[in-house]
N, C-alpha and C positions, 0 to 999 in steps of 0.2 A: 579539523573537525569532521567527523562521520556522518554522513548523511545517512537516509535510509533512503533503500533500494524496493520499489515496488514493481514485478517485472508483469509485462501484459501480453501475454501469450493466447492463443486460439488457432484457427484449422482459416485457410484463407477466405476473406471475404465476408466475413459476420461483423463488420463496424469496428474492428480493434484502432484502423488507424484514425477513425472520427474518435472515438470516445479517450484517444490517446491527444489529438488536435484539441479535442473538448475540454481535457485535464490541463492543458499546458498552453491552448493559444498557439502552439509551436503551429508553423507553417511545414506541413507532410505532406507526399501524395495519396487524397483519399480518389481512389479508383472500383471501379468493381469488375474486375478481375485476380485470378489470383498471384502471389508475388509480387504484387506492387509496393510490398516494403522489403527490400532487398538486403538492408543495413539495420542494426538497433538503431534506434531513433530515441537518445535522451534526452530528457528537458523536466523541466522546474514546476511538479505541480504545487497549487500552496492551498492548503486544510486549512480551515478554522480552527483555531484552538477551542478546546472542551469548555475550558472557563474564561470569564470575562479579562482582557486584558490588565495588568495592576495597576497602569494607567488610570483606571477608574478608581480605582481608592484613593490612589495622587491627587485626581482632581478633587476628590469628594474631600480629602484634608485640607489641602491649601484654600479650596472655598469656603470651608468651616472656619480657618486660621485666617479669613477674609485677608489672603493674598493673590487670590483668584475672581474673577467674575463669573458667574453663570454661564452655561453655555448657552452664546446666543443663535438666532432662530436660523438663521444662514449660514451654521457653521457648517463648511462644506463637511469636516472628519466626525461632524456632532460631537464635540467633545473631547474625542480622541487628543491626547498629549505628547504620546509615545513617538520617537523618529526614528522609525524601524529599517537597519540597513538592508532585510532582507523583507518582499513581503510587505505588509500593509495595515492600516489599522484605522477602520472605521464607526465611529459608535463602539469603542472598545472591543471591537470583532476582530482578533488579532490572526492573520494568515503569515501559517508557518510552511517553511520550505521541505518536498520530498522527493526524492529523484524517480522519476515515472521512466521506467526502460519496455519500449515497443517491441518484442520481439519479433523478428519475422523466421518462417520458415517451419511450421508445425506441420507437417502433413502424417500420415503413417507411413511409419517406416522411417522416422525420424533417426531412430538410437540405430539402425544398420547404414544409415549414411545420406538416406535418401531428405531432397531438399537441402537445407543447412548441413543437417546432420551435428556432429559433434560443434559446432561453431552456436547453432541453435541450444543444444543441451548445453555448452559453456557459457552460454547468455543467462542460463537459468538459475545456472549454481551461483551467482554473482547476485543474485539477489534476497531480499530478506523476506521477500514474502511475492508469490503467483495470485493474478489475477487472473480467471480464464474468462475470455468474451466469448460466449455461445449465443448463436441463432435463436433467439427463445419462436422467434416465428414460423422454422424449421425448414426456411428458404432457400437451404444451400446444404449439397451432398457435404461426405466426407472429403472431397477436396476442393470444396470452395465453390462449386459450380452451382448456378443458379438454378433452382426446380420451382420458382414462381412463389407467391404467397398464395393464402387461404388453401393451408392445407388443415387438415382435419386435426383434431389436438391428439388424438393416438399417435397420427404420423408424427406430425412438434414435436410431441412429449419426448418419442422412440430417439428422434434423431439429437434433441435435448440430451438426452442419454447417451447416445452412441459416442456424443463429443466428447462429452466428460470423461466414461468409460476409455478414449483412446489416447487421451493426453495420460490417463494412469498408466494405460498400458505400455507406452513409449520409456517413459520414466521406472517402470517396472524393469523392463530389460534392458537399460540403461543400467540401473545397478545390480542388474545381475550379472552382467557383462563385467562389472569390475569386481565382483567378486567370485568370480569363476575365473579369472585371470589369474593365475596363481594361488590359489584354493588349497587345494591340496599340499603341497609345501608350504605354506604359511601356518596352516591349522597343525599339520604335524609339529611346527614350530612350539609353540603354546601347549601342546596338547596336558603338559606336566601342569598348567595354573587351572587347566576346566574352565568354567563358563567363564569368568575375568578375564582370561589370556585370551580367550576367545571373542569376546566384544571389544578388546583392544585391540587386535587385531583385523579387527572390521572398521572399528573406528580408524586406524590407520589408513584402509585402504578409502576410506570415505571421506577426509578430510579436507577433500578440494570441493566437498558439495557443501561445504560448510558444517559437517557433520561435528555434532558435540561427543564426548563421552556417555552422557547423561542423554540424549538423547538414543545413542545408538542401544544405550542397556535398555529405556524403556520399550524403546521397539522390540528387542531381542528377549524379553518376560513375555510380552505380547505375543510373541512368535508360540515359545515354547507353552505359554500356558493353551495355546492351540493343539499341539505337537505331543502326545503322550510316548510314541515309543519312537525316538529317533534316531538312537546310534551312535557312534562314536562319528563325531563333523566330517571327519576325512575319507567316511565311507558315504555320504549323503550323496545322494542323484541330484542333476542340475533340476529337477522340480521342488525338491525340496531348500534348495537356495532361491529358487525363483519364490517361492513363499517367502521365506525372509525377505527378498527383496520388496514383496508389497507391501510389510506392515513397517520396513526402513522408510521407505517413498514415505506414505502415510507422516511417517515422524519427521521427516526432512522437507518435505512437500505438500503442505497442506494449502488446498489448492483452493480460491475466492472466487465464485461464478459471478460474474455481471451477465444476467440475464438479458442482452439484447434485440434492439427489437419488438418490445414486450409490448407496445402499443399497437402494433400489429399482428401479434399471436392471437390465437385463441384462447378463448378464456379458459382458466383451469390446468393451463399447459406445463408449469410447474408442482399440479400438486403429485405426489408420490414423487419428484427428482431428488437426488440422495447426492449428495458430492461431502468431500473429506472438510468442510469449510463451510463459511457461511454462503445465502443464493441472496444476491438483489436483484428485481427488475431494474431493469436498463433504458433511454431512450435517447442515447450517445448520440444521436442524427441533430436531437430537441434542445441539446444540453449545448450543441455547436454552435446552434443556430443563436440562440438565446444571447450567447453569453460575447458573440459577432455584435448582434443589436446592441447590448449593455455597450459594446467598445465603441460603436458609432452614435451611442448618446441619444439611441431610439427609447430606450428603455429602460428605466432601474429594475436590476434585477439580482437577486441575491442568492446564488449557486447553494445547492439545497433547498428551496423555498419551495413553495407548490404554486407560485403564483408571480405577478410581475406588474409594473407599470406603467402606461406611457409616459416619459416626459414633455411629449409635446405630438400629439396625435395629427395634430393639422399640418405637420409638416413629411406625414407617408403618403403615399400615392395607394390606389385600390388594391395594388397586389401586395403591397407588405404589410397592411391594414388585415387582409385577408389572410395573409401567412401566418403575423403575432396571434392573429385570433385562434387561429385554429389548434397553434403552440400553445396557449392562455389555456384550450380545451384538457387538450393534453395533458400538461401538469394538473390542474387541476383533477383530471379524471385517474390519473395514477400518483398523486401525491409527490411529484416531482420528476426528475429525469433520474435520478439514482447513482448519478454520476460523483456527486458530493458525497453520498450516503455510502458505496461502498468504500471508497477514500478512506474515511471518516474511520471504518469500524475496523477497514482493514489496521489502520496506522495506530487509533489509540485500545481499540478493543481487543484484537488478536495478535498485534506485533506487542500489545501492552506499556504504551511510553505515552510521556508526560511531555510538556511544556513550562521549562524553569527559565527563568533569565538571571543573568550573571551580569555584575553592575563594580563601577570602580568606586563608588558614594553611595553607602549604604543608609545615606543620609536623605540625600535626595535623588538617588536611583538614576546615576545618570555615568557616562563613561567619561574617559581624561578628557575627551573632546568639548561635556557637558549635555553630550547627546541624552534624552531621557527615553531609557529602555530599548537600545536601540538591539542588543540582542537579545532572541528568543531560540532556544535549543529545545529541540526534539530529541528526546533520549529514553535508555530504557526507564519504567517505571521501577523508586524505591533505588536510583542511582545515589552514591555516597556522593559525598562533596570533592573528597579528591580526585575520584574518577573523573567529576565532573570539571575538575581544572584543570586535569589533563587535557580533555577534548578545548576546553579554550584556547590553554598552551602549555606545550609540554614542558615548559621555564615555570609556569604554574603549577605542573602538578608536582615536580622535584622540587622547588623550593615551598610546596604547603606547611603552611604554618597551623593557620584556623579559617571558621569562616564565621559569615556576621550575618543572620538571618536580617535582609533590609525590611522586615516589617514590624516585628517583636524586636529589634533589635538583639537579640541575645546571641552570643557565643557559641559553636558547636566545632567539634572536631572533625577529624578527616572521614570519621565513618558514621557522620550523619547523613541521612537518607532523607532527599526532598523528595517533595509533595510535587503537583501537581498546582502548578503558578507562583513556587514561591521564584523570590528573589534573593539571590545570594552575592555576597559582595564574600570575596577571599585573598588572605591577606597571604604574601610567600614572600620568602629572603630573593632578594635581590641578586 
């Protein structure tokens, strides 16, 4: 089964390995200095799915069909029925699994060796979608060095910029470097097919960055419809391949600011900042802190919320009464820590995938075990059925028969397209 890959990349020192701790719990060293993550560091963040668990239609039939009782008032899951092998499921708030990859090593000068170098840019092609953590408070040069907070929002804003700006430009001469590696003999190659022979041969040389076909042509219209007089390829100057190469990045690399920090910037420090992806404020430090409390049972708290709990206030002492509170401010005064919310948009809005579960009893939605619902797959959105039995098992997808919408109960073949929560039960030769 394919998980998706979200890689979290920034320039050292602006919070990447809290708000990476804060995604996952994982035990890392958060330090402030720079290089304190020396390795990719991966682990298991889990999103809320979009829509309600189906669990909750299960319950709502079998209490209609009074072979259920109400949920009652101490139910620790409120309701929740599902026994979910991965991930969790509370009040039908069903948490599905993504792989959060830490990268370490961005400095400039990255794509000529410096820092990680190529071990850093091969962390990055291995993922399905970049997060970048930027400074929003603008407390650290471009290599991580501390220059103090309250600085003025021009300086923020600039250095806001300058980050974003040098994670392009790294990535920029990274693929330009692979396609100036053999340029000229490759393009003379093709030169008889014209522009087709020519984006397949780019696509060739890009296909370890994950490059599509379909991506690299839409990049390469983009190029040319920039481009009026350019020449036959094998006569191009390395400036005019390094253009192609920003608007490939662009297509290959569209990059998710988590604006960190943000509760310590100055105000207004992101307006006019321009990045290839969506920007959220961040408050990865807030989002740590929080979500430690909720595991030590200080707190109910509900990751994305703008707000929180005590469960039992008479049992903190004056400084963490005084800490929750000031965290309690916080959310409240920026509408959450941001940490759920770029998750969230990255995984189902701009990677565009759904949440189906796949069931052996399309009856009673439950596996040979009798488990109910106990898997939930993240995949792309508008995915066929047999694709989708492949990722279960590949004895699933070669032996597809049909499949058995478990809600409407109806029949659909290999190249129906689920929705977003259905359940499918699929039936294959043995």
């Amino acid at each position: 089964m394919n998980k998706v890959r979200i890689g979290l990349v920034g320039k050292p020192n602006v919070g990447k390995s809290t708000f990476f701790s804060a995604a996952t719990l994982a035990k890392v060293d958060i330090a402030n200095y720079p290089f304190c993550t020396i390795e990719p560091n991966v682990g298991v963040a889990f999103v809320a799915a979009r829509l309600p668990c189906p669990c909750k239609d299960l319950r709502a039939k079998l209490e209609a069909e009074g072979r259920l009782e109400p949920v009652a008032d101490d139910d620790a899951r409120e309701g929740s029925l599902c026994e979910p092998r991965t991930g969790s499921c509370v009040g039908h708030r069903r948490l599905v699994p993504c792989f959060l990859v830490d990268i370490a090593g961005l400095v400039p000068g990255a794509s000529e060796g410096r820092g990680r170098g190529n071990a850093f840019l091969a962390d990055l092609a291995n993922c399905n979608a970049l997060i970048q953590v930027v400074d929003a408070a603008g407390s650290t040069d471009l290599e991580g060095n501390p220059q103090g907070l309250n600085q003025t929002v021009e300086t923020a804003r600039s250095r806001v910029n300058e980050e974003i700006e040098f994670l392009g430009l790294e990535l920029d001469a990274w693929i330009a470097g692979l396609l100036n590696d053999g340029w000229v003999r490759g393009v003379r190659r093709v030169q008889a097919e014209g522009d087709k022979g020519l984006t397949s041969f780019i696509h060739e040389r890009l296909t370890g960055l994950g490059a599509t076909l379909q991506s690299v042509t839409s990049a390469y219209e983009a190029f040319r419809s920039e481009q009026t007089e350019l020449g036959s390829p094998w006569d191009w100057k390395e400036s005019v391949i390094a253009s192609l190469a920003v608007h490939l990045r662009k297509a290959l690399f569209p990059i998710h600011i988590a604006a960190n920090k943000f509760d310590v910037a100055p105000e207004g420090v992101l307006d006019g900042v321009v990045a290839n992806g969506i920007i959220v404020p961040c408050m990865a430090d807030v989002e740590l802190g929080l979500r430690r409390a909720a595991g030590a049972e200080l707190i109910a708290y509900v990751p994305g919320s703008n707000g929180f709990s005590f469960t039992d206030a008479s049992s903190l002492n004056e400084a963490q009464l005084k800490a929750l509170d000031h965290m309690q401010e916080r959310l409240h005064s920026n509408q959450g820590t941001g940490v759920a919310t770029v998750l969230d948009t990255v995984l189902f809005d701009e990677l565009d995938h759904i949440v189906v579960y796949p069931v052996q009893d399309e009856a009673r939605w439950t596996d040979g075990d009798g488990k109910i619902l106990p898997d939930a797959f993240v995949v792309p959105s508008a995915i066929l059925a047999k694709a989708l039995a492949y990722k279960v098992h590949s004895d699933l997808g070669d032996g597809f028969i049909r499949g058995v919408d478990g809600r409407s109960r109806r029949v659909v073949g290999s190249d129906y397209e689920l929705q977003d929560g259905d359940v499918l039960k699929i039936h294959a030769k043995s």
